[in-house]
Structure formats: C-alpha cells, structure tokens
C-alpha positions, -999 to +999 in steps of 0.1 A: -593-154-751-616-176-731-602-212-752-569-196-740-579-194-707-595-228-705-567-244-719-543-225-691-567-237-664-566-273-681-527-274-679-528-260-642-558-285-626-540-312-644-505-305-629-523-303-591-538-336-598-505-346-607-484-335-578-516-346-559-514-384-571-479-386-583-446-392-555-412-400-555-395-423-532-360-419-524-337-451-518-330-437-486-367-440-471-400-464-470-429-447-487-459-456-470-490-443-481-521-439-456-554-441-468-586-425-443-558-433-417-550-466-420-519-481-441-528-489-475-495-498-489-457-497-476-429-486-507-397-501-504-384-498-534-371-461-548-396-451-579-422-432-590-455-438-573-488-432-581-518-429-551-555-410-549-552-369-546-555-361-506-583-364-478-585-407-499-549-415-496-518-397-483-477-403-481-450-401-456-417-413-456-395-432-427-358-433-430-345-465-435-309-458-432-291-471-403-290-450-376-273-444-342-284-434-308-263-421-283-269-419-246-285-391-234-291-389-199-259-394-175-276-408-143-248-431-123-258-464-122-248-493-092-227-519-097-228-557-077-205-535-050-228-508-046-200-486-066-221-464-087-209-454-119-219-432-152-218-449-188-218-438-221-228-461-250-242-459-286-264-477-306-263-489-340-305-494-354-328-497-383-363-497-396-370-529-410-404-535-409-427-497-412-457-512-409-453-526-375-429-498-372-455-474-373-485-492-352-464-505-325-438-473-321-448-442-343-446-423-371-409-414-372-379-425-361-374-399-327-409-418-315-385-452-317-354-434-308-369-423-277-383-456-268-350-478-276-333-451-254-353-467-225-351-503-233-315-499-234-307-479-203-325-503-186-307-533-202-275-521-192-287-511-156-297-548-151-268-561-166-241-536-147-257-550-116-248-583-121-209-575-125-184-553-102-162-522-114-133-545-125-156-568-148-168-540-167-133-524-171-121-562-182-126-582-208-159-590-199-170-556-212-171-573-244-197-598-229-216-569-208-221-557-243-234-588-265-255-593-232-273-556-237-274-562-275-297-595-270-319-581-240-327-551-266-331-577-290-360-598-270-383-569-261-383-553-299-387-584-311-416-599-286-453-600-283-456-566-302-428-564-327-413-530-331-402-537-370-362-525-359-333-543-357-299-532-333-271-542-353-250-534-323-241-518-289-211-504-278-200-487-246-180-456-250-170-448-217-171-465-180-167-438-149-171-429-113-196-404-105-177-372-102-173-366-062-159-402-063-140-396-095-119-366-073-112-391-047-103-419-064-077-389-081-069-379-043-060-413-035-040-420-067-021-386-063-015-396-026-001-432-038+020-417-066+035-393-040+041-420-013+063-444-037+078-410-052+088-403-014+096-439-015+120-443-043+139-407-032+147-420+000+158-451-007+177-434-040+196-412-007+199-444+013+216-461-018+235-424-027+251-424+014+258-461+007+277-455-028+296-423-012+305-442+018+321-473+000+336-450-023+354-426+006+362-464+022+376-475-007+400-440-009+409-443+024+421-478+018+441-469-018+458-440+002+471-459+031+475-490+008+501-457-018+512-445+013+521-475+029+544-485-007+556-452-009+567-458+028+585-491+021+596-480-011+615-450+007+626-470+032+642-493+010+653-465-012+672-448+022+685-481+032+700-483-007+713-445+001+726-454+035+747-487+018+762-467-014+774-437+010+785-464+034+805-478+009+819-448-006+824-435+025+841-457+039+867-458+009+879-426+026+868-416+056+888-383+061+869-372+027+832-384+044+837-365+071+849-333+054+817-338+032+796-339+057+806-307+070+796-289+042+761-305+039+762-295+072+774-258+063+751-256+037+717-262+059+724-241+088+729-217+062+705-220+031+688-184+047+703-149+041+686-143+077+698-174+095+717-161+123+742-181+145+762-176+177+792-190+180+824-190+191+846-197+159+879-204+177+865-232+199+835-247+180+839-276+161+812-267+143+841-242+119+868-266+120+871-264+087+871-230+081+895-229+107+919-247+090+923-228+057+894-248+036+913-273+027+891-304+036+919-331+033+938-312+064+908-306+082+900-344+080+933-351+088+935-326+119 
C-alpha cells in the first residue's frame, strides 16, 4: 500500500512541476516570462515553453493582435474660427516590441490603450486648430488624418519607445456641439422654408401669368371666330339677298305674294299670339281678302 501510495504521490508532484515549468504560447500573444521581477526572456513564437517553477521565474502573455481604439470621451474641440466641434475617430494599433512595451507603458494592452487615447486626442486637438470647419469636412480630412497618424507616430516612437505601431487613424464623424447643432438645424429649416416660400410664389406669379395669356389668347380666337363668322354671314346674306333678288325679280307679283306668307307665318308661329285688326281695311289680310289665291292678290 505504501509503494502504491508513493508511486501516486510521485505521478502527482511530478505533474505540479510540470504545469509549474511547462507553458504554451498561443500565436495570438508574446510570452514573456519574468524572473524575480525583471524580464528574462520575451516568446514570440507559438510553442511549448519550458521556464523555473514560480517565486524564480513566471509567465504572462500580451496580445499581439492588432487592435483598435475608439474614442471615448466626447469633449468639443475649437477649430481656427473658434467653432467648436465633437469628433469621433478610431485607431488601428499593435504591440511590437513587449519588452519596451512593458517598461515604458505596462503590463497589458488597456495600460497602452489608455495612454495612446491621450496622445491622440491631443494630436487631433492641435491639428483641428490649425484648420476651419470646412477644411475638415473637405478633402483635407484626408490630410488632417495622415497629419494625426505621424504626430502619434513621433511620440511612441521617441526618447522612450513605447514598442507599438498605429497602422492607421481614421475619423468617423465631424459635428457641432449639440446647442449649435439645433441652430445650425433652425437656420437650415428656416432657409429651406424661405426658397420653399420662394419657389410657391413665383410658381403663382408664373400660374396668374400662364392663366392670363391663356384667357388673352381666348379672347383673341373668339373675336378673331366671331369676327369670320360675322363676315362669313354677311357674305352669306348678301349671297341670299342676290339669289332672291334674282328670282324675285323674275316675277314680282309671285315675290310679293311670298312674302306675305313669311310674313303670315311669323306673326303667327304662337297659338297665343293675339292680333287686332281690322280685316276689311288692313293691308296686312289682303290676301286672305282676296280668296287665297296669291296670283290675284299680287295682281290686285
């Protein structure tokens, strides 16, 4: 019992050594292993590693992925004109270098993300007061941000090298604070109104315009029909007037006796057209006075 017990022991104090001594690193992450405080040795490569069991020599790991930052504060920020504005950029980072990594930032990446946060806040407040609100909505955003990206660049890289690298910065957004934001949106809404007010009125100027020339131009086709039709009746009485001239004249006695009956036939085209006459003097009957024959009433 006791050589089994032994042997158990043996197995168990020999796999806490292992795990002890023995660590993996990822190809995601730097191994860097510490010894009474101090570096000993930086990993790069992914593997199995071997090191002395803890206090002698420990392991921790920094991600050496590349990472992004975002902005996290929104504090407005002046332009040349005094206009102050509110930005919101990224940036795109690595760990490079762990060793000066870790004595010149700290022992993760939040340590550097915190302090590249600063550096770059300020970069871009320097820079955004160099250029007015139209130069950063232009295409010298472009240069605004290549200008940021090599600012950021100098300090991690200067006297005390952070061991990162910013592959890039980008801006995401450009804005007025928000009290200037709602009047720049009053004054837009204001000027939108204005040239809508604008256009209706001269859309009614042009509409009165249009409806004038058009009743102008009515006017002018009915007097321009009426005046034909005018002419054209005239001529067409005058045609009248010549063919019962003409056939009139032929025989007058028979012209005259028609003419009484047109006559006849007007005064009485009402059942309640009522006339006073005197039949046996007005020459109005003579016809009827004379038995209806219209040759002798011509005649007489």
């Amino acid at each position: 019992m006791n050589r089994i017990g032994f042997i158990f022991s043996s197995i168990f104090l020999l796999i806490t050594l292992a795990s002890s001594t023995l660590f993996v690193v990822d190809q995601r992450q730097f191994g860097v292993v510490y010894a009474l405080g101090q570096i000993k040795e930086v990993i790069t490569e992914p593997g199995l590693n071997i090191k002395l069991p803890p206090p002698f020599q420990n392991v921790s790991y920094i991600d050496k992925r590349l990472l992004t930052l975002d902005s996290s504060d929104a504090e407005p920020m002046l332009t040349a004109e005094k206009q102050r504005v509110v930005i919101d950029w990224y940036v795109r980072w690595r760990i490079t270098e762990p060793g000066e990594y870790i004595r010149n930032v700290g022992l993760n990446e939040t340590a550097g993300a915190n302090q590249l946060n600063r550096v770059v806040r300020n970069a871009f407040q320097e820079e955004i007061n160099k250029r007015t609100v139209k130069e950063l909505l232009s295409l010298k955003r472009e240069q605004l941000m290549s200008d940021v990206k090599t600012e950021v660049l100098e300090k991690v890289r200067g006297d005390k090298p952070w061991g990162v690298d910013v592959v890039d910065v980008r801006i995401t957004r450009i804005d007025y604070v928000e009290a200037i934001t709602e009047s720049v949106y009053r004054r837009m809404e204001a000027e939108r109104k204005r040239v809508a007010n604008e256009l209706r009125s001269t859309g009614a100027a042009e509409g009165e315009k249009i409806r004038a020339d058009a009743d102008k131009q009515r006017e002018i086709a009915i007097a321009n029909a009426y005046r034909d039709a005018q002419k054209i009746k005239g001529e067409g009485d005058a045609e009248a007037a010549r063919i019962y001239a003409e056939a009139f004249g032929r025989d007058p006695q028979f012209a005259q006796f028609y003419r009484s009956l047109e006559a006849y036939k007007s005064s009485f085209a009402s059942k309640s057209d009522v006339m006073v006459l005197d039949p046996a003097s007005s020459e109005f009957f003579k016809v009827f006075r004379n038995g209806g024959s219209g040759a002798a009433a011509a005649k007489k």
